[in-house]
TITIVEX-542862 format. One record per residue (C-alpha): z, x, y; residue in one letter; residue number from 1. Coordinates in steps of 0.02 Angstrom, whole numbers, plus 32768, in hexadecimal, padded with zeros to 4 digits. Layout:
N
<r <Z; X; Y>; 'A'; NUM>
...
This chain:
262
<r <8000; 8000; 8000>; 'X'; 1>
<r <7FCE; 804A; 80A8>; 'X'; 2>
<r <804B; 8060; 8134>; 'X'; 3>
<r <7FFC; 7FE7; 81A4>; 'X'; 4>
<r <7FFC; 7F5F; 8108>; 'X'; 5>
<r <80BD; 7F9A; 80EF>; 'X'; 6>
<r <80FE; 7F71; 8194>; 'X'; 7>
<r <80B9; 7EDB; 81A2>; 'X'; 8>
<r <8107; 7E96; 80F9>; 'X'; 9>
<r <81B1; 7EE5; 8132>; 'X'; 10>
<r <819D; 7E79; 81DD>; 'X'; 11>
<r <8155; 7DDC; 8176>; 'X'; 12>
<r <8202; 7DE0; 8106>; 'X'; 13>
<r <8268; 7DEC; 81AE>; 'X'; 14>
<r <8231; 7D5D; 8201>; 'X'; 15>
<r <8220; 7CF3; 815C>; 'X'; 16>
<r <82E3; 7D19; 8137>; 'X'; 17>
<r <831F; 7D10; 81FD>; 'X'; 18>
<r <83D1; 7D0E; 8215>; 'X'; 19>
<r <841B; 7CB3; 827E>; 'X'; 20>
<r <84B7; 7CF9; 82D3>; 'X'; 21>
<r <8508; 7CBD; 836C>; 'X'; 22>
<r <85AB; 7C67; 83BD>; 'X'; 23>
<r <85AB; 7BF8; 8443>; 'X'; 24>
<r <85E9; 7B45; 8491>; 'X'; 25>
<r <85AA; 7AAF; 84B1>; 'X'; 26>
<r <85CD; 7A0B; 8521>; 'X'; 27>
<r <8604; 7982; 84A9>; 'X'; 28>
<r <8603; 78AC; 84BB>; 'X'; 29>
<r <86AF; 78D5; 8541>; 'X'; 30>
<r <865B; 7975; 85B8>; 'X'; 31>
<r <86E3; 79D7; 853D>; 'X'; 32>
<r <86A4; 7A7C; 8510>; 'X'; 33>
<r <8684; 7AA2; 846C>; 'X'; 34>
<r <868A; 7B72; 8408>; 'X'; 35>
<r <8641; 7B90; 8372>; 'X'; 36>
<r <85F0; 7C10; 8318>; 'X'; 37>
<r <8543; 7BFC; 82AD>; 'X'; 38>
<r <851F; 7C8E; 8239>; 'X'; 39>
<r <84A8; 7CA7; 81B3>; 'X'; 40>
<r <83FF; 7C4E; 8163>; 'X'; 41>
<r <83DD; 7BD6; 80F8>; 'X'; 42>
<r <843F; 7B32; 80A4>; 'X'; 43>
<r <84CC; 7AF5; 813F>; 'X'; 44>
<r <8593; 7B05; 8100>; 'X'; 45>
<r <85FF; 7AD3; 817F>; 'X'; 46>
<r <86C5; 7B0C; 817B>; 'X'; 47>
<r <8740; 7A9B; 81D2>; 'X'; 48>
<r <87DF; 7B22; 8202>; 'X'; 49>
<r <888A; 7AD1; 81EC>; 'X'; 50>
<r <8925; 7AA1; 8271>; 'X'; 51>
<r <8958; 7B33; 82E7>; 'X'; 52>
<r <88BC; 7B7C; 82CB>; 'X'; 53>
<r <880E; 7BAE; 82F7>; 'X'; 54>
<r <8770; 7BE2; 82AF>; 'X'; 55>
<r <87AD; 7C95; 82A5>; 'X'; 56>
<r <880D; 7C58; 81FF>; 'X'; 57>
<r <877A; 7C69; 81A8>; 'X'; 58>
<r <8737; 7D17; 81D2>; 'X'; 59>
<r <8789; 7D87; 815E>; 'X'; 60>
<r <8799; 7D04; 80C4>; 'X'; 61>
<r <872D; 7D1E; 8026>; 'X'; 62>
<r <86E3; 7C75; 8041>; 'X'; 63>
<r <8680; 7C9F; 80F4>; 'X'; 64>
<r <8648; 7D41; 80A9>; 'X'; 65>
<r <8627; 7D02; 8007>; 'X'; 66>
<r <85AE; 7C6F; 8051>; 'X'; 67>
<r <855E; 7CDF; 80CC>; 'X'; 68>
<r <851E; 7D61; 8042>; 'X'; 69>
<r <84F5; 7CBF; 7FC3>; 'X'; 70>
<r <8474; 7C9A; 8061>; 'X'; 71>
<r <84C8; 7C24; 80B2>; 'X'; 72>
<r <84CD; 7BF1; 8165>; 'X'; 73>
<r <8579; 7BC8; 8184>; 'X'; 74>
<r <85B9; 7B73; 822C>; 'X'; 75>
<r <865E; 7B61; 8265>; 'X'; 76>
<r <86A4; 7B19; 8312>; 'X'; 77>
<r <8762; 7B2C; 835C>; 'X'; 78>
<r <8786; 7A63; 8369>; 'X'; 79>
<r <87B5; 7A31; 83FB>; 'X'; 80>
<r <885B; 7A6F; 8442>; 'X'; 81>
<r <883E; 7B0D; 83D6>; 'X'; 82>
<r <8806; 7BCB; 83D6>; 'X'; 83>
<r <8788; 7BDD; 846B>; 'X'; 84>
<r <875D; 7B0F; 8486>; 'X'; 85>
<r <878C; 7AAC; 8503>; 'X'; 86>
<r <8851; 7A89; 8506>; 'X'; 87>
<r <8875; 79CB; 8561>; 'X'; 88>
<r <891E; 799A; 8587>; 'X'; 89>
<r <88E2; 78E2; 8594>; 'X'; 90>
<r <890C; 7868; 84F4>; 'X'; 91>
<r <885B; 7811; 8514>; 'X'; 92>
<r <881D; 78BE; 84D8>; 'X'; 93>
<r <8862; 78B6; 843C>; 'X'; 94>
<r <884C; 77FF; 8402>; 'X'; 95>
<r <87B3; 7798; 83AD>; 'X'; 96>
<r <878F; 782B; 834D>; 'X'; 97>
<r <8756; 789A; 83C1>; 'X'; 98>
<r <8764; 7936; 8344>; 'X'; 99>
<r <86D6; 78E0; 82E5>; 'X'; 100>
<r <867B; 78B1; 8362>; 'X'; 101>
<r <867C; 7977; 83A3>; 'X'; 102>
<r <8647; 7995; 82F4>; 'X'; 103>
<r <85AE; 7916; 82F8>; 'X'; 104>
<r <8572; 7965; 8392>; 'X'; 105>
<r <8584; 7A06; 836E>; 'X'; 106>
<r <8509; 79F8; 82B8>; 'X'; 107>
<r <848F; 7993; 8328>; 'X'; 108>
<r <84A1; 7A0A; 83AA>; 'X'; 109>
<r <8460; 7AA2; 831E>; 'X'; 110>
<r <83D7; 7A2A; 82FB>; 'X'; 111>
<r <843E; 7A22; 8255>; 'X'; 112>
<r <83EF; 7988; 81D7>; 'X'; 113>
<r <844E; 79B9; 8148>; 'X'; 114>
<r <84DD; 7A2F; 8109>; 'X'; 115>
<r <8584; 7A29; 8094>; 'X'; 116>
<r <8634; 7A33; 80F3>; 'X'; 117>
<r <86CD; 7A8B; 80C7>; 'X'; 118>
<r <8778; 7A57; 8105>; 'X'; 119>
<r <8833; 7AA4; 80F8>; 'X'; 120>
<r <88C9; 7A69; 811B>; 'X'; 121>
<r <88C3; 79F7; 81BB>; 'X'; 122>
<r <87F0; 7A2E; 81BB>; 'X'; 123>
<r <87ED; 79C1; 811B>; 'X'; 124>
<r <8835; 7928; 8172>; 'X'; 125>
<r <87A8; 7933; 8203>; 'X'; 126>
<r <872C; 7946; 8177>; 'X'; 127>
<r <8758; 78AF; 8115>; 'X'; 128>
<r <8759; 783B; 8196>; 'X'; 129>
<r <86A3; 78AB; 81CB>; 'X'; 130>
<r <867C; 7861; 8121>; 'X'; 131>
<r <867A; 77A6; 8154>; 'X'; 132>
<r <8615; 77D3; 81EE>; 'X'; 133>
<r <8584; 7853; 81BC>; 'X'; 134>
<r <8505; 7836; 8135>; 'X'; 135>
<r <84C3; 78E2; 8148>; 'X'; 136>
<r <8552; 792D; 80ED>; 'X'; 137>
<r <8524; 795F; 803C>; 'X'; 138>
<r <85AF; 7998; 7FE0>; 'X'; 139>
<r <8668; 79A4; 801E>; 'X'; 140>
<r <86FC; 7A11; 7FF9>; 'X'; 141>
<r <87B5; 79E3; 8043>; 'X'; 142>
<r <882A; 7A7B; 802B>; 'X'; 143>
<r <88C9; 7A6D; 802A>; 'X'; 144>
<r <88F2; 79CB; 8037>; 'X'; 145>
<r <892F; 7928; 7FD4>; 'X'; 146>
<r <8935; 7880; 7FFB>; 'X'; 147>
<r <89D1; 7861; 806C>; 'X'; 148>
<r <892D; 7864; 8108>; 'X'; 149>
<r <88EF; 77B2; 80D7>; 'X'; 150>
<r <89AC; 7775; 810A>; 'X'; 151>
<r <8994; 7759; 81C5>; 'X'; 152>
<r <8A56; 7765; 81E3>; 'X'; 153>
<r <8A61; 77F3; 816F>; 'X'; 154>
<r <8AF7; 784D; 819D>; 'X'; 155>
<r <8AD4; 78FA; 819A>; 'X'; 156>
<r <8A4E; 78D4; 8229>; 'X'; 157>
<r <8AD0; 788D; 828A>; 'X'; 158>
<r <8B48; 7906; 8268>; 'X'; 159>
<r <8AE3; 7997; 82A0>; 'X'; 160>
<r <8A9E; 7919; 834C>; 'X'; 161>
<r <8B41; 7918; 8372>; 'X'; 162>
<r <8B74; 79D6; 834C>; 'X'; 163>
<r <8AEC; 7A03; 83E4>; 'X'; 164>
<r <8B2A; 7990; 8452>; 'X'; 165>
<r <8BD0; 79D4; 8445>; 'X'; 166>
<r <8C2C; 7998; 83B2>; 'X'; 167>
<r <8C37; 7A1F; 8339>; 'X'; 168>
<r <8C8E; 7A27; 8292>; 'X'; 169>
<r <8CB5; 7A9A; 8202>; 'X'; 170>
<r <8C04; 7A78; 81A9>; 'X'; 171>
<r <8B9B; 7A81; 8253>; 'X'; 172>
<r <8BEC; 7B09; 82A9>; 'X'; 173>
<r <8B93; 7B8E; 825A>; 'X'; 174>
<r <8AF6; 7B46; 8285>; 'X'; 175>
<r <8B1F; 7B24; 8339>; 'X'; 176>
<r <8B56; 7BE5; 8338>; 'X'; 177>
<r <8AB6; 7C21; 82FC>; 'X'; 178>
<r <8A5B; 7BBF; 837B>; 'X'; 179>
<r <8ACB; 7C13; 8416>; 'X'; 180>
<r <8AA9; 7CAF; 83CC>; 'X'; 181>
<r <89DB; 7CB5; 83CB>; 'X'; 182>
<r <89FB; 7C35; 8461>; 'X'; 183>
<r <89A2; 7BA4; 8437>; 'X'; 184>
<r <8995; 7B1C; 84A4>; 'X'; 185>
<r <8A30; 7AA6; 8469>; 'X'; 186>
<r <8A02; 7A16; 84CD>; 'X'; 187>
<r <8964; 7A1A; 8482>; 'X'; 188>
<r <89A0; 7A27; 83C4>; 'X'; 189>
<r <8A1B; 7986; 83FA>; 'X'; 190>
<r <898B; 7923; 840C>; 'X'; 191>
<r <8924; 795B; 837B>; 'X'; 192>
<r <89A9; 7925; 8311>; 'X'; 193>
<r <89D3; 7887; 8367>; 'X'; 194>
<r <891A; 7847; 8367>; 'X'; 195>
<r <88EC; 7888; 82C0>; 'X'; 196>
<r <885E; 7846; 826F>; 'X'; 197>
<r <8897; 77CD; 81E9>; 'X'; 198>
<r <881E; 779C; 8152>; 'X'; 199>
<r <8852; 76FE; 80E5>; 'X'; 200>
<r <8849; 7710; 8023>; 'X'; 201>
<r <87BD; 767E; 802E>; 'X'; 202>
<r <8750; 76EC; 808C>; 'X'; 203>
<r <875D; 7785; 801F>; 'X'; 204>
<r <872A; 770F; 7F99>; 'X'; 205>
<r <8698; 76F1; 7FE4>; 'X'; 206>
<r <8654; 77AE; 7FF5>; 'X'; 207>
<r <85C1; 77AD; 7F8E>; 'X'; 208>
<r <85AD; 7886; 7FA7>; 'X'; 209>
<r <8601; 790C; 7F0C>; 'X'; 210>
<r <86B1; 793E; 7F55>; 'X'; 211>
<r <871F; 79C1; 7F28>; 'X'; 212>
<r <87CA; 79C5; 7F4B>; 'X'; 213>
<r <880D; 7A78; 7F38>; 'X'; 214>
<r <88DE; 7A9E; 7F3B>; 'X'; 215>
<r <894C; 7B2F; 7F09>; 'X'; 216>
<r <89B6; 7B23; 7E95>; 'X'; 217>
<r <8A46; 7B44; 7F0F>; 'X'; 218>
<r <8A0D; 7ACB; 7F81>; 'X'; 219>
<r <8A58; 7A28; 7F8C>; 'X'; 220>
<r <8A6D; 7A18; 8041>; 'X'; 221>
<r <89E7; 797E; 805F>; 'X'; 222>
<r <8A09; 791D; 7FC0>; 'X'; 223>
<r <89C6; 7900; 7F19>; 'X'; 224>
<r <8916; 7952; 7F25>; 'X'; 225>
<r <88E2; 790A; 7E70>; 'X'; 226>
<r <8909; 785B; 7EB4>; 'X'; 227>
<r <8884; 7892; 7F50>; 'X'; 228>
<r <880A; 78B7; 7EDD>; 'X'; 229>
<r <87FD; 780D; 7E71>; 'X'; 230>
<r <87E8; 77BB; 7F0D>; 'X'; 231>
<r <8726; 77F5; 7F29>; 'X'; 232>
<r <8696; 77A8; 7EA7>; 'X'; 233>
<r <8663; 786A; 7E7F>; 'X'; 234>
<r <8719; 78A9; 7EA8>; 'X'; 235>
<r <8737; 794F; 7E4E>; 'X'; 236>
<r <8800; 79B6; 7E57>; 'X'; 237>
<r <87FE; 7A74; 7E41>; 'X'; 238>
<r <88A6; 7AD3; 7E4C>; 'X'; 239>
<r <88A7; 7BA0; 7E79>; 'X'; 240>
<r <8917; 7C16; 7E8D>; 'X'; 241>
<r <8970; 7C14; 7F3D>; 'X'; 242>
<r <89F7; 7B9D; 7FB8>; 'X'; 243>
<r <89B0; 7B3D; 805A>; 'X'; 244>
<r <89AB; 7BE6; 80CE>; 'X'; 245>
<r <894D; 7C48; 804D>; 'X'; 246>
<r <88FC; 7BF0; 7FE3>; 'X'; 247>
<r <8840; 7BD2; 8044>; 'X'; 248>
<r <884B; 7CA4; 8057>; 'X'; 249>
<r <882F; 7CC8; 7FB6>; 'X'; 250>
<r <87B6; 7CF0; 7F1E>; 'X'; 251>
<r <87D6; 7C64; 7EBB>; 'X'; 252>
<r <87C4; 7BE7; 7F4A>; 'X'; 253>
<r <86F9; 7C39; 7F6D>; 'X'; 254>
<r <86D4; 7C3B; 7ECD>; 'X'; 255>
<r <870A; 7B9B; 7EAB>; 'X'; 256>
<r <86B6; 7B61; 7F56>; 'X'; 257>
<r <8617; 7B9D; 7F3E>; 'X'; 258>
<r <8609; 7B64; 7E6A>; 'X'; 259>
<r <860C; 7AAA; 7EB4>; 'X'; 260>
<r <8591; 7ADD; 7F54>; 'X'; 261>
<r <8525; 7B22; 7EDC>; 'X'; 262>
């Protein structure tokens, strides 16, 4: 093969496999500005970070790397109130949804038609009630999580809406600590957990999409995941290695992950 005939089948394999790599914001429904970061090529996975968190949770787990060398394009946004997005101290910010709404905009915003989602922790609430509002969504995976979310005066929600306003006990403390200390916006985290979004057991029944609902086998902290899983028509439980703060870091979690993407 000449040189000539060489270089231009080296540039004809770079454009064809173009990787996209960038981070950004955008305006959502509210003028509330939006981070994310898009990185990769191919099949969409989004990753929904969890409560007192941002999309930097993801950056040094297996999963992100794992997806990104599979040849995925993975996208992940800060919610609102989070990482580098927009932080209201309004309650009208916070209510109808307005997480999934951010979410909405953001896929159509990436001229996104299609694409799986992964969830953890508090990210897995947002996605399930995403569920009930976006046919795009392929496949699902809710990490760490069970089915005390579908109760909408469950009372660890309140308990920890209450914690960032002010009242703090022994089980919340810790958390409210932690937030101080990488000083997160508390006013903020008050309202995400006061104006959570709350999906009923009837419409989780009616997801039609293959869901996996992933748990450690230290984790109990959100209820009985198993019982989350018989909920969806194609509902699927697999348990790994880990407790709630490690758990989506880890081996078994990507590997697990990407065996029900693939």
């Amino acid at each position: 093969m000449s040189s000539r005939y060489f270089l231009f089948f080296l540039l004809l394999v770079i454009f064809s496999q173009k990787t996209i790599s960038q981070s950004g914001k955008f305006e959502s429904f509210d003028g509330v500005q939006i981070a994310y970061t898009d990185e990769g090529s191919g099949e969409v996975v989004l990753l929904l970070h969890g409560f007192i968190n941002s999309r930097k949770s993801w950056d040094k787990t297996a999963l992100k790397k794992d997806l990104l060398n599979a040849g995925y394009r993975v996208i992940i946004p800060d919610l609102r109130g989070n990482g580098d997005s927009d932080k209201p101290q309004n309650e009208e910010a916070y209510q109808g949804n307005a997480e999934v709404k951010d979410v909405v905009l953001l896929m159509n915003h990436l001229d996104v038609d299609k694409y799986k989602a992964v969830g953890y922790s508090r990210g897995s609430i947002v996605l399930a009630k995403l569920l009930t509002e976006d046919d795009s969504i392929e496949k699902a995976v809710l990490g760490g999580m069970g089915i005390d979310f579908t109760n909408a005066d469950w009372d660890r929600r309140i308990m920890f809406a209450k914690a960032f306003d002010g009242d703090i006990n022994e089980i919340t403390k810790g958390a409210v600590d932690y937030a101080k200390s990488i000083k997160a916006d508390l006013r903020s985290l008050h309202l995400q957990q006061k104006f959570q979004p709350v999906t009923s057991v009837s419409e989780l029944n009616k997801i039609d999409i293959n869901v996996l609902v992933i748990c450690g086998d230290e984790d109990n902290d959100n209820g009985n995941a198993e019982e989350l899983s018989k909920i969806f028509k194609s509902g699927s439980l697999k348990r790994v290695p880990g407790d709630h703060n490690s758990t989506y870091k880890t081996e078994g979690f990507s590997l697990s992950v990407l065996q029900f993407l693939d």
